[in-house]
C-alpha positions as CSV (number, residue, x, y, z in Angstrom):
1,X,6.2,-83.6,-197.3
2,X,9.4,-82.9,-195.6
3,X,11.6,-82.9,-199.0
4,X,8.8,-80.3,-200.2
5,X,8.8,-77.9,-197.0
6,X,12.9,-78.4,-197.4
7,X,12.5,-77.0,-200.9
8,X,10.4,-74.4,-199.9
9,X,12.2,-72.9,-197.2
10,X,15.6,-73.0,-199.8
11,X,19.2,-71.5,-198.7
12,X,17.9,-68.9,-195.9
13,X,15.5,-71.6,-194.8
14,X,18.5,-74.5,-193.8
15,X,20.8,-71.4,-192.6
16,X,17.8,-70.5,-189.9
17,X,17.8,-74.3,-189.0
18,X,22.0,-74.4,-188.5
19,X,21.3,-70.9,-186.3
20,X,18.7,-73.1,-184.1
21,X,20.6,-76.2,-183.7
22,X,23.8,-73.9,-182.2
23,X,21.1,-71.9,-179.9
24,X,20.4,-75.0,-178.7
25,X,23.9,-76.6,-178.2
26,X,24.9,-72.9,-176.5
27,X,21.9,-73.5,-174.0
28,X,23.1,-76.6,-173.2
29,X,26.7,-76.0,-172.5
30,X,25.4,-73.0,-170.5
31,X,23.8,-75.4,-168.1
32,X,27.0,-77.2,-167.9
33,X,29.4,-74.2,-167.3
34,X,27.1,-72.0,-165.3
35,X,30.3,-69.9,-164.3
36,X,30.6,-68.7,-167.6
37,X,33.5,-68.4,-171.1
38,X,35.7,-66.7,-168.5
39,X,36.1,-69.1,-166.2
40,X,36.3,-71.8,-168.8
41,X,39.2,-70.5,-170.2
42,X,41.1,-70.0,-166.9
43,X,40.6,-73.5,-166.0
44,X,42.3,-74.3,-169.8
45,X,44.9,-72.4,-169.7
46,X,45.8,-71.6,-166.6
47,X,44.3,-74.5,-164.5
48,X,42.5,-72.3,-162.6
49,X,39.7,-74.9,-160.7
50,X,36.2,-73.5,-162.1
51,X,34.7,-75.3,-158.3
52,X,34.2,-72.7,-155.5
53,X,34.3,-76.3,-153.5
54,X,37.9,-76.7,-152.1
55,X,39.1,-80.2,-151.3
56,X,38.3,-81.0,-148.0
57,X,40.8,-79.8,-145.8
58,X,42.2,-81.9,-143.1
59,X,44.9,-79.6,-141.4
60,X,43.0,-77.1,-139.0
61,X,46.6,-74.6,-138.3
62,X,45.6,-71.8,-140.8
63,X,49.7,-71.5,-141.3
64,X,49.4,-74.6,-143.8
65,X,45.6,-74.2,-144.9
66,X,47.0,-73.3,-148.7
67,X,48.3,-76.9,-148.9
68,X,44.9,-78.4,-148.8
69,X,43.4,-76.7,-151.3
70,X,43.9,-76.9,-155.4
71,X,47.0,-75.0,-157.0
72,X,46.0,-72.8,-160.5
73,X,48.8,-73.5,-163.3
74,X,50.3,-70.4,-162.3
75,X,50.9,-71.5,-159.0
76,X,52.5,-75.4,-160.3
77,X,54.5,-73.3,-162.6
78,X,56.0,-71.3,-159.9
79,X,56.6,-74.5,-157.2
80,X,58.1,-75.8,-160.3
81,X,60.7,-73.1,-161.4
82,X,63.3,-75.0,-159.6
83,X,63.8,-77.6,-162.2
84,X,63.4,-74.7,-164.7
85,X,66.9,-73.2,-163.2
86,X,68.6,-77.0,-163.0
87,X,68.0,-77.5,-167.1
88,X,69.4,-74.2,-167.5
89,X,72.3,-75.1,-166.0
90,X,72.0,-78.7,-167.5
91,X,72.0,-76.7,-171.0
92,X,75.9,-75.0,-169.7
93,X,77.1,-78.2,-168.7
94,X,76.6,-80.4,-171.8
95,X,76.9,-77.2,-173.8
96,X,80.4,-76.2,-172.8
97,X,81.9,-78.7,-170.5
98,X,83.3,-80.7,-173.3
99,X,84.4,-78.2,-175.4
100,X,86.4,-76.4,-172.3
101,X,88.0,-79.6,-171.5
102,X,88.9,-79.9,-175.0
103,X,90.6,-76.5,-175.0
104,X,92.3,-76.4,-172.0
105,X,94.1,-79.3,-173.1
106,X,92.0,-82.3,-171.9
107,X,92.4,-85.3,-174.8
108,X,89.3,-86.9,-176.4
109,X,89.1,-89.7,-174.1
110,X,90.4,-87.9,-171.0
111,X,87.8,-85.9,-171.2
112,X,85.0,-88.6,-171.7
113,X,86.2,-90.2,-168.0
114,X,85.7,-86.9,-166.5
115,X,81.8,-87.4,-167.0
116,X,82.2,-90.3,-165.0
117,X,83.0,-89.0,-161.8
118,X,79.9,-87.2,-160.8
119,X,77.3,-90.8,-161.6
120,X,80.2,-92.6,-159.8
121,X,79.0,-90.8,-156.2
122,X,75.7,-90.2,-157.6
123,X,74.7,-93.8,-157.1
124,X,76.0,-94.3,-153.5
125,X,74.5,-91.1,-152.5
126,X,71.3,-90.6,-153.9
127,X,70.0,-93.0,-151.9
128,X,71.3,-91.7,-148.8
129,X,70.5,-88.3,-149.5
130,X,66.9,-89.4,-150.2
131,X,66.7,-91.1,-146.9
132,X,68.0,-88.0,-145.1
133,X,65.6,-86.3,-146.8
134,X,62.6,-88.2,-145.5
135,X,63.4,-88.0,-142.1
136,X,64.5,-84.3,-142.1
137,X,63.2,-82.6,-138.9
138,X,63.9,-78.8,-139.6
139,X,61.1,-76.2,-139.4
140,X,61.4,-75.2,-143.1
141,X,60.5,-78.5,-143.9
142,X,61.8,-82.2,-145.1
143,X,62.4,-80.9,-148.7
144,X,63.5,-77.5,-149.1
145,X,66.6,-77.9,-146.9
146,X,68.0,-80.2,-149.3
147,X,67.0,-77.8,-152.2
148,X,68.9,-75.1,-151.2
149,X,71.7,-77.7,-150.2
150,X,72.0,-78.8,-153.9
151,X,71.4,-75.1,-155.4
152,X,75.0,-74.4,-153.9
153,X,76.5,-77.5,-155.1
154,X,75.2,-75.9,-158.2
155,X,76.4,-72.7,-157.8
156,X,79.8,-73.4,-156.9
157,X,80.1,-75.1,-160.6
158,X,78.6,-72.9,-162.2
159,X,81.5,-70.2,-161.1
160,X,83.8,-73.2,-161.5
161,X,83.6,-74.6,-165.1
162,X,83.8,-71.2,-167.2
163,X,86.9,-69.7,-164.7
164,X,89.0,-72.8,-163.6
165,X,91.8,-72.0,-166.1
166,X,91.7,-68.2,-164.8
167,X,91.9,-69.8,-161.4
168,X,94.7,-72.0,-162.1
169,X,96.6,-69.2,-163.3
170,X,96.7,-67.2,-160.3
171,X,97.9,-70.2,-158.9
172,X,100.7,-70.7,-161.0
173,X,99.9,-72.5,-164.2
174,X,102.3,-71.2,-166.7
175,X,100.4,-69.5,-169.3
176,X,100.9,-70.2,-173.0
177,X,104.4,-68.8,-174.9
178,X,102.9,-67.5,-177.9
179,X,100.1,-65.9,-176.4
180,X,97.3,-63.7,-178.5
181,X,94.9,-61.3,-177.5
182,X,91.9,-62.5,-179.7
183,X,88.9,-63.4,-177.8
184,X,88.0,-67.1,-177.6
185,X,84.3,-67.6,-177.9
186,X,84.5,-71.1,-175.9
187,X,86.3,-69.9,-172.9
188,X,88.7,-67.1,-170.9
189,X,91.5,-68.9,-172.9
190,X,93.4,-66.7,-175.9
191,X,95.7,-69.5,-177.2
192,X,95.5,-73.1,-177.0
193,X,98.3,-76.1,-177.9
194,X,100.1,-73.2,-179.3
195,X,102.9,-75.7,-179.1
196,X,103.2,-79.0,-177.6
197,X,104.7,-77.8,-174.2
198,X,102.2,-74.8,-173.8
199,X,99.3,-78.0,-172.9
200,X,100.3,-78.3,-168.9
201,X,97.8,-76.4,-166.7
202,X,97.1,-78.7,-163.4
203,X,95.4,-76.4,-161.3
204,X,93.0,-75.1,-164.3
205,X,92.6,-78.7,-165.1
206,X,91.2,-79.6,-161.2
207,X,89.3,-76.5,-160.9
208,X,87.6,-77.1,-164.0
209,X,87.0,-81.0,-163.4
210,X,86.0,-80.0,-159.9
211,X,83.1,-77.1,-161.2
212,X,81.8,-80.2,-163.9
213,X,81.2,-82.7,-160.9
214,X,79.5,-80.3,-158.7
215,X,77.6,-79.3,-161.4
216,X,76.3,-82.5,-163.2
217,X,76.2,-84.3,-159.3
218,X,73.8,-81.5,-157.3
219,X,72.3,-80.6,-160.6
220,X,70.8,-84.5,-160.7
221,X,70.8,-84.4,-156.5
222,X,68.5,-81.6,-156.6
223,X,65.6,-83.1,-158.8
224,X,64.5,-85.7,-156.1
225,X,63.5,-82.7,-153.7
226,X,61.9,-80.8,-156.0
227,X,59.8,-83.3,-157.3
228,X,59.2,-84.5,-153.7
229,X,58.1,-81.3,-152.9
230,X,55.5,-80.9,-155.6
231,X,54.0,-83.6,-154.6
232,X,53.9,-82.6,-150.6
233,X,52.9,-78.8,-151.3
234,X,49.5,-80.2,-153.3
235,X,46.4,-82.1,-153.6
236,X,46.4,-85.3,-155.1
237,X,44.0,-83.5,-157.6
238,X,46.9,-81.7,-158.9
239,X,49.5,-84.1,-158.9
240,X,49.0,-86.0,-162.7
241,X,48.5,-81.7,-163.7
242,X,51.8,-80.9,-161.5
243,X,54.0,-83.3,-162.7
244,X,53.1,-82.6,-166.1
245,X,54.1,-78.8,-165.3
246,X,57.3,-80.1,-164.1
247,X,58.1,-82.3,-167.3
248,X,57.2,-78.9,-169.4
249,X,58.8,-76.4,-167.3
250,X,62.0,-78.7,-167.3
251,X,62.1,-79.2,-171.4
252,X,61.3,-74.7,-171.4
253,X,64.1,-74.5,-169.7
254,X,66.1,-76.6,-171.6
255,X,65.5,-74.9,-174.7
256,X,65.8,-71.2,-173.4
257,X,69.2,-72.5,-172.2
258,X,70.3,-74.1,-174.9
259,X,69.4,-71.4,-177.1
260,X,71.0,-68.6,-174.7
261,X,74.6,-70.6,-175.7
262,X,73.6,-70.6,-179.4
263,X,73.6,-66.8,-179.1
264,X,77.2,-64.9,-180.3
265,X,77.8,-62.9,-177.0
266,X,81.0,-61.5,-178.0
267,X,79.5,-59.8,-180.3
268,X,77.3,-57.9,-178.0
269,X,78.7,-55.7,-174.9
270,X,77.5,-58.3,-172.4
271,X,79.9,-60.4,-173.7
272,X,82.5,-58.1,-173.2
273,X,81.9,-57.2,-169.7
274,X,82.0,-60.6,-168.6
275,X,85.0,-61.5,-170.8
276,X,83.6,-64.1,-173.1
277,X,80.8,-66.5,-174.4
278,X,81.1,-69.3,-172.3
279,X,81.6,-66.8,-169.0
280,X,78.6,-64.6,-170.3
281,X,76.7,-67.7,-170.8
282,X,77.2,-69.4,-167.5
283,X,76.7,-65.8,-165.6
284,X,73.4,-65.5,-166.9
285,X,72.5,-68.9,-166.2
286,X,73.6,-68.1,-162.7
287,X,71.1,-65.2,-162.0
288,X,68.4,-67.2,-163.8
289,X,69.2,-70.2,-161.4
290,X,69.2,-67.9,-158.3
291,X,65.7,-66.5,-159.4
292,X,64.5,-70.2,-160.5
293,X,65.4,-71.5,-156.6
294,X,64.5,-68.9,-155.0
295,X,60.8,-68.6,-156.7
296,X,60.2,-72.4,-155.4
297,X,61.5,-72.3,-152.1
298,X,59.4,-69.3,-150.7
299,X,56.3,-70.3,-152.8
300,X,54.6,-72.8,-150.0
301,X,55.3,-73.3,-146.3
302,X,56.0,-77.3,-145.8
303,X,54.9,-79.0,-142.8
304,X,58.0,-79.5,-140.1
305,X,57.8,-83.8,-139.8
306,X,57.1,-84.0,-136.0
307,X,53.8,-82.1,-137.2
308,X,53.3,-83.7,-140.2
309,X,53.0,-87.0,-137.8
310,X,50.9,-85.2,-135.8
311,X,48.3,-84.3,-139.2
312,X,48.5,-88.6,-140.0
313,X,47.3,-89.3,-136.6
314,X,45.1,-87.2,-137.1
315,X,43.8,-87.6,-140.2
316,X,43.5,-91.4,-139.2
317,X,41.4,-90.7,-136.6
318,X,39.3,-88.7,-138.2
319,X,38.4,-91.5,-141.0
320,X,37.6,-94.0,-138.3
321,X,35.2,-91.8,-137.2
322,X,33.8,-91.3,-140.5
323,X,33.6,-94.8,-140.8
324,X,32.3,-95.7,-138.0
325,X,29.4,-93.0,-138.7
326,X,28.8,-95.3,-142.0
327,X,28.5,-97.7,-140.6
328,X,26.2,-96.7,-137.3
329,X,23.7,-95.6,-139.7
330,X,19.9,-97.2,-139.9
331,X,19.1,-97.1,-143.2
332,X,21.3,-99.7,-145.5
333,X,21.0,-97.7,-148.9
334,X,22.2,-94.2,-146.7
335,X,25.1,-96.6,-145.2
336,X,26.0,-97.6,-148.9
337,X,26.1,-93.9,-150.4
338,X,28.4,-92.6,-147.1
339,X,30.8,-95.3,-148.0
340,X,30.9,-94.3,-151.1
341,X,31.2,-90.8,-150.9
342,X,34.3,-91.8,-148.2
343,X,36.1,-93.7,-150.8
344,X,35.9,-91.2,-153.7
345,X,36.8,-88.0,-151.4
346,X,38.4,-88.2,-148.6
347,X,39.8,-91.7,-148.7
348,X,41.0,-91.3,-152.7
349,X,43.0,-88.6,-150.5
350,X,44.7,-90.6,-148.3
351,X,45.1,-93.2,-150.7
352,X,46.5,-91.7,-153.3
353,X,49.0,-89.4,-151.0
354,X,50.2,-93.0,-149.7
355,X,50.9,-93.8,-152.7
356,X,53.1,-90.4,-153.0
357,X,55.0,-91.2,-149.9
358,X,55.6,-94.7,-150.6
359,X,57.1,-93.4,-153.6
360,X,59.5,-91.3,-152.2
361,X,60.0,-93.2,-148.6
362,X,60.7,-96.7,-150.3
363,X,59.4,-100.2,-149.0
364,X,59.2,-101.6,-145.8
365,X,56.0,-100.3,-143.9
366,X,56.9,-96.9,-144.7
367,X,60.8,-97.0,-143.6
368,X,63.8,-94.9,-145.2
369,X,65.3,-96.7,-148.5
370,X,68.8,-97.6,-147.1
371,X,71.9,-98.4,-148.7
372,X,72.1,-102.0,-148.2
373,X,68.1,-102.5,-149.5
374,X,68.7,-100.4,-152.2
375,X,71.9,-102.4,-153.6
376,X,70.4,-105.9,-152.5
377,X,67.6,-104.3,-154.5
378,X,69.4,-104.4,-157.7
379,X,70.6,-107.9,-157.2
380,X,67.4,-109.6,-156.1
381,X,64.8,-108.3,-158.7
382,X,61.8,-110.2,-160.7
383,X,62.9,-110.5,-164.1
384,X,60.1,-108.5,-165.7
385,X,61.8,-105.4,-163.8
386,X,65.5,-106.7,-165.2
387,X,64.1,-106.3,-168.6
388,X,62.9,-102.6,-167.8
389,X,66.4,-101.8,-166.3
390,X,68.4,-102.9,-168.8
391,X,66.2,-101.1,-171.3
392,X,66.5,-98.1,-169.4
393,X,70.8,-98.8,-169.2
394,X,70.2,-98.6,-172.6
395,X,68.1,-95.4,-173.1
396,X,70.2,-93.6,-170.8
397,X,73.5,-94.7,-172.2
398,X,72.1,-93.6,-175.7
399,X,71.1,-90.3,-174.6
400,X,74.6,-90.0,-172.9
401,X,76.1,-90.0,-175.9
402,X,73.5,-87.3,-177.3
403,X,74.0,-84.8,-174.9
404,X,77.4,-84.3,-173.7
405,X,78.9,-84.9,-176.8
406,X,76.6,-83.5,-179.1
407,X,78.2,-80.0,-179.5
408,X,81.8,-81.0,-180.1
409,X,80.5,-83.4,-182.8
410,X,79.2,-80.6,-184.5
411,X,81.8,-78.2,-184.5
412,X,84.6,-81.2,-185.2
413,X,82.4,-83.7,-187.9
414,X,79.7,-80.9,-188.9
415,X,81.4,-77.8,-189.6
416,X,85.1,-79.0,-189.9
417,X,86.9,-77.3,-187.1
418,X,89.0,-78.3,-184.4
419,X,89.2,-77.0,-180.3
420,X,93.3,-77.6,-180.6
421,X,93.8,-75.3,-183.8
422,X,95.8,-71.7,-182.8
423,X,93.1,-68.9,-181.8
424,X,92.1,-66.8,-185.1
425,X,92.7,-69.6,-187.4
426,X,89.8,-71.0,-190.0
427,X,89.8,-74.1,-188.0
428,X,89.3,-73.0,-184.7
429,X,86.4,-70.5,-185.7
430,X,84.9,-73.2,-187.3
431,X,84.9,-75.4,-184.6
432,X,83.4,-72.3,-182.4
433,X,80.7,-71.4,-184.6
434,X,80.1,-75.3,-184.9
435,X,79.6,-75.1,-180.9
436,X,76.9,-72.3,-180.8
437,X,75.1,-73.7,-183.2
438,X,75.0,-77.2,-182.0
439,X,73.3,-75.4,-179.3
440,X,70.6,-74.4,-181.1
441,X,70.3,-78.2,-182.4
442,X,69.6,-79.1,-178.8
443,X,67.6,-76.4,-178.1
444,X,65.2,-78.2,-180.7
445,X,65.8,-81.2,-178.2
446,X,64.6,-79.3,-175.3
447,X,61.6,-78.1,-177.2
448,X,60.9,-81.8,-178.6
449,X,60.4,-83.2,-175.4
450,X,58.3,-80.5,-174.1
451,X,56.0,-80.7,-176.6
452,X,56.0,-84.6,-176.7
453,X,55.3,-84.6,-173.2
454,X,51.6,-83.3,-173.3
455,X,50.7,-85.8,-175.8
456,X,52.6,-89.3,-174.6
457,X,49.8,-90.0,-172.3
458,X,47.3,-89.8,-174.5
459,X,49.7,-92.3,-177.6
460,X,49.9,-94.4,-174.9
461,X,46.4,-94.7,-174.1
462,X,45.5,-95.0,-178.1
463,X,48.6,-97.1,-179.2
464,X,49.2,-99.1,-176.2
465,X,52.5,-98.7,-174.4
466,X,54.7,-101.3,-176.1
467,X,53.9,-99.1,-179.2
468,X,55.1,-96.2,-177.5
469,X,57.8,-97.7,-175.8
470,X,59.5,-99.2,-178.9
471,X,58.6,-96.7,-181.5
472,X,60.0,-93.4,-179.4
473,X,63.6,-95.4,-179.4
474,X,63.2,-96.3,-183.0
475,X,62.6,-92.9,-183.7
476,X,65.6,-91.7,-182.1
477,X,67.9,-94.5,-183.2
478,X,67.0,-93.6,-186.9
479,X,67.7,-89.8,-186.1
480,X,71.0,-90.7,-185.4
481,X,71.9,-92.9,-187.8
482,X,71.1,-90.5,-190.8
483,X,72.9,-87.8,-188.4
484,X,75.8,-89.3,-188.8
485,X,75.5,-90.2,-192.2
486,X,74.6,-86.9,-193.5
487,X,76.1,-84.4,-191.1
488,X,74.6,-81.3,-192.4
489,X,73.4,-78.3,-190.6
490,X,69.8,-79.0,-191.3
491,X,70.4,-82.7,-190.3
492,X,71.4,-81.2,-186.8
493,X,68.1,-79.2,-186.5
494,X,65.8,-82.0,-187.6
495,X,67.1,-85.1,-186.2
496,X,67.6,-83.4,-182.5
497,X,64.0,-83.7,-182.5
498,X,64.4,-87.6,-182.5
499,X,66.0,-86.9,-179.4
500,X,63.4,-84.7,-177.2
501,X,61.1,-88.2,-178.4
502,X,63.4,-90.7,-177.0
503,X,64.2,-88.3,-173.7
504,X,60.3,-87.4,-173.3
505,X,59.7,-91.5,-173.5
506,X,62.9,-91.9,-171.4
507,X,61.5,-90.2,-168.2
508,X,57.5,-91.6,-168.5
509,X,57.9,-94.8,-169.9
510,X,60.1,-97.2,-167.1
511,X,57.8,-95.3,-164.4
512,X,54.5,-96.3,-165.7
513,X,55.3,-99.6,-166.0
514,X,57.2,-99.9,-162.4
515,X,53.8,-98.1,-160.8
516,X,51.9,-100.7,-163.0
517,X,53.6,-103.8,-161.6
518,X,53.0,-102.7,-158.4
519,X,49.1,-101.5,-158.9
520,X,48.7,-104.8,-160.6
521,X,50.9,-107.0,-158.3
522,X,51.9,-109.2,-161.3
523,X,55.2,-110.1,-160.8
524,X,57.2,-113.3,-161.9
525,X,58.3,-115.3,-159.5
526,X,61.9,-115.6,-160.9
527,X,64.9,-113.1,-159.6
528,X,64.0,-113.9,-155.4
529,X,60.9,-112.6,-153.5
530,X,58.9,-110.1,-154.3
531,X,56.7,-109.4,-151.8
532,X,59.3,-107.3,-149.3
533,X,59.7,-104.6,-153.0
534,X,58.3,-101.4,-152.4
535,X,57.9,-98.8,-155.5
536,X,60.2,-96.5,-153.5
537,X,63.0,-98.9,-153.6
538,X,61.9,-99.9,-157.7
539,X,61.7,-95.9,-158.3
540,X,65.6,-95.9,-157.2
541,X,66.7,-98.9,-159.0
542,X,65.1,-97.9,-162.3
543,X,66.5,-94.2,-161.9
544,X,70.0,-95.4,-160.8
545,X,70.8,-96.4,-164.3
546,X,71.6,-93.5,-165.4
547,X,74.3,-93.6,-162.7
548,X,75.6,-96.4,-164.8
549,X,75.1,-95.2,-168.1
550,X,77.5,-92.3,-167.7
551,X,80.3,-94.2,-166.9
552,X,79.9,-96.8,-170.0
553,X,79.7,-94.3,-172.2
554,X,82.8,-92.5,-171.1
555,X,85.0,-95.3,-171.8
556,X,82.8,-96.7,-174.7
557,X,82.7,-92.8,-176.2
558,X,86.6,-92.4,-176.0
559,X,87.4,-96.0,-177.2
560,X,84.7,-94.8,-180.3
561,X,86.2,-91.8,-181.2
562,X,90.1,-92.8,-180.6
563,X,89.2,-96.1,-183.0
564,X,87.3,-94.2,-185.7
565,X,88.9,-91.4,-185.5
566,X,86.3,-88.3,-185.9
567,X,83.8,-87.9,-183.2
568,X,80.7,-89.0,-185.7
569,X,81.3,-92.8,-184.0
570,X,80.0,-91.0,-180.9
571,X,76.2,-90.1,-182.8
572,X,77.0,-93.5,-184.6
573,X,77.2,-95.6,-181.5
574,X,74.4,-93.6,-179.6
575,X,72.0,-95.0,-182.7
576,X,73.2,-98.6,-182.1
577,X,72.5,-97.9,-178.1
578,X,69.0,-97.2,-178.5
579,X,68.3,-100.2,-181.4
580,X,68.8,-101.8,-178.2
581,X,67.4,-100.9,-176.5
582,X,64.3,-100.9,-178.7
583,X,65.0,-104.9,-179.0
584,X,65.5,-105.2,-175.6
585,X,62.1,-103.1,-174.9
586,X,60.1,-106.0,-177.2
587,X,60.8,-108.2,-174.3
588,X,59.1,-105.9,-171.7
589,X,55.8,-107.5,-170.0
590,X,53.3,-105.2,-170.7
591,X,50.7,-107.0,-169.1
592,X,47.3,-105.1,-170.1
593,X,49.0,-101.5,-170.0
């Protein structure tokens, strides 16, 4: 009977039947969203919560109310322009730092030691400066003190690296004999190693070194804080949204920095009233940086400490209360449901932010991370977490490789050129265009990782981490390897994307596992006792290896390139690096993650 009356109705009849089956689907998503298409789509793209509920607030002083409520995307975005500003500079640094050096007479492996200096003090003072920033007791707050602390640093190299040589001339160094007056593209300079007695300039030399390690140091310093502060200015609602705005923010402005140096600015009258590429670049990067900084620091008031003590007391009191109203009541099943509804609202608040602080106060009932726990830390640690360092050593040393190096190696081993050759010749315009467009190679980097950001999660959740884990470095590894066996223009577009995979995996992947470990409390018993860690104090080790990294790969870089000979063993041995660490991330216990 149905087959017949199917028959019957024909074409128009099954169309009529689609139209009802969508009326009813629209009536039922109705119900769910009564606020309507509009407020749908804020909530998707902008994060704007679609709940005229706040979270309940727990701070009375009106002056800090804005804390205690949900942030829309717009709002993340802007608390996280900082690190937006610190990539852009990030983009400068590896960008044009080497290639500077190069032509102001630096040799290959000079130059890689120079990279060295800034991890060197980075992994004595990060630490410190972490625990000075916990117990900060200024009125604008425990974080943004330190901000704008490390946005100078910042500054100061940002004016350094592009003018050090014009700085060490006014100071004496003797300028080159045979001097031109044909623009260089990399930097102030108009001649380079025009003979072999022309390559002495001291104070250019220090001022230049001097811009690189207050650049790379307070450009790394400055993350902490701003991360720190995310978490403090917002719900715990908003953190996993947040810090995912971070990661994204941070690869956006990679790649708009990266790609600002790909541009030919002397070409354009920008580039002529600041006097070059690389001093057009970095001034633009400046006023971008200032902006950046000066959009996070003014976006939310943070609570001064001796209040912010005040609000736990508080806020402890308060859930004893609550309790104690749970528990007070007559009827059992009412009892049950208070509980309940303590645990999923307000006490998944303070649990959770615990879990922030703990993170960024280190271990010990709450007490700064200090020095000597932090390096007795690294020696006395559960093998499981060993195996997570040293894959991490690896990661970062193979990512090293990638991004300071990575523009020289195209402008020596991908377009021919070379940063010694007289200004005007083949060679050295070669070697120039070879720089900017290395940049736009990394600029794909920048871009890779932001868009691999918003999906790791979920490949983790579908794959299982270990996947994850061993297949980003794989990925990379192989990028590298047929880089430097091809060395072609579109190999440098391509296989940078290798590299956003292997950063993007670099910066989620030791983290998980380290918050796991501790969530789970599975450790081994091996490497002394575990039970006095803290995920503050594991949070420092794992990040410290990049502190370590650096330096390796300034010697192991120089030792590369002097052996081989071309600057390809640099992309050759940062594929080796991560088939390390790929092995070495087989060994990782997983446990059920």
């Amino acid at each position: 009977m149905a087959e017949k009356l199917n028959e019957y109705q024909g074409f128009t009849g099954r169309l009529h039947n689609v139209r009802d089956r969508y009326r009813e689907r629209w009536s039922q998503w109705k119900e769910q969203h009564p606020r309507g298409v509009r407020d749908v789509l804020k909530e998707t793209l902008f994060g704007i919560p679609n709940s005229e509920e706040p979270p309940e607030r727990v701070w009375q002083d009106s002056e800090y109310s804005d804390l205690f409520r949900r942030k829309s995307r717009i709002e993340l975005m802007r608390i996280s322009a900082a690190v937006m500003g610190i990539e852009f500079s990030y983009a400068g640094e590896t960008a044009f730092v080497s290639p500077t050096l190069l032509q102001i007479g630096v040799p290959h492996h000079q130059m890689t030691m120079v990279w060295a200096l800034s991890p060197l003090i980075g992994f004595f003072m990060t630490p410190l400066l972490g625990s000075l920033s916990d117990r900060c007791k200024s009125r604008f707050g425990r974080r943004r003190p330190f901000i704008v602390l490390m946005s100078f640093g910042v500054l100061l190299g940002l004016i350094l690296v592009p003018n050090g040589e014009a700085i060490g001339y006014a100071l004496g160094d003797e300028r080159p004999i045979n001097r031109t007056e044909i623009p260089s593209a990399l930097g102030p300079r108009s001649s380079v190693l025009e003979n072999q007695g022309s390559n002495y300039h001291p104070w250019g030399v220090l001022f230049t070194v001097l811009g690189t390690v207050f650049l790379d140091f307070d450009a790394d310093a400055c993350q902490s804080p701003a991360r720190a502060y995310l978490l403090d200015v917002t719900v715990p609602e908003d953190h996993a949204k947040g810090l995912s705005t971070f990661t994204v923010m941070a690869g956006l402005g990679g790649f708009m920095g990266y790609a600002l140096g790909g541009i030919n600015w002397d070409e354009t009258r920008l580039g002529e009233l600041f006097g070059g590429h690389v001093r057009a670049v970095f001034s633009l990067i400046t006023i971008i940086f200032i902006v950046c900084v000066t959009a996070t620091v003014t976006s939310f008031k943070e609570i001064p400490l001796n209040q912010l003590n005040e609000q736990d007391e508080f806020r402890k009191l308060a859930q004893d209360e609550r309790d104690q109203e749970s528990f007070d009541t007559e009827d059992p099943g009412l009892e049950k449901n208070n509980l309940k509804k303590d645990n999923t609202t307000y006490g998944s608040f303070n649990r959770q932010e615990t879990i922030g602080m703990n993170v960024t106060e280190g271990a010990h009932g709450g007490k700064p991370l200090s020095l000597q726990h932090y390096l007795k830390s690294i020696v006395l640690m559960p093998n499981s977490l060993r195996i997570v360092c040293l894959t991490n050593l690896f990661c970062w040393m193979a990512h090293v490789c990638y991004s300071l190096y990575f523009t020289d190696f195209v402008g020596e081993a991908v377009f021919g050129g070379n940063p010694a050759a007289s200004v005007g010749s083949e060679s050295r315009s070669e070697y120039e265009a070879g720089v900017r467009f290395g940049c736009w190679g990394m600029a794909m980097y920048s871009l890779s990782c932001a868009c691999y950001s918003t999906v790791i999660e979920k490949l983790i959740k579908r794959l299982g981490a270990k996947r994850v884990y061993v297949g980003g470095l794989c990925t990379y590894s192989c990028g590298m390897f047929i880089l430097s066996m091809v060395r072609a223009r579109a190999a440098v577009l391509l296989c940078s994307w290798t590299a956003g995979v292997m950063y993007s995996t670099l910066f989620t992947m030791p983290y998980l596992l380290v918050a796991h470990y501790h969530a789970t409390g599975m450790w081994d018993s091996s490497g002394g006792s575990v039970a006095v860690r803290g995920i503050g104090t594991d949070v420092a080790v794992v990040s410290s290896c990049v502190f370590v990294a650096q330096p390796l790969v300034s010697v192991a870089a120089g030792a590369a390139v002097r052996a081989a000979g071309t600057t390809t063993a640099v992309v050759a041995v940062a594929a080796g690096l991560a088939a390390a660490a790929a092995l070495t991330a087989t060994k990782i216990t997983y446990l059920d993650l």
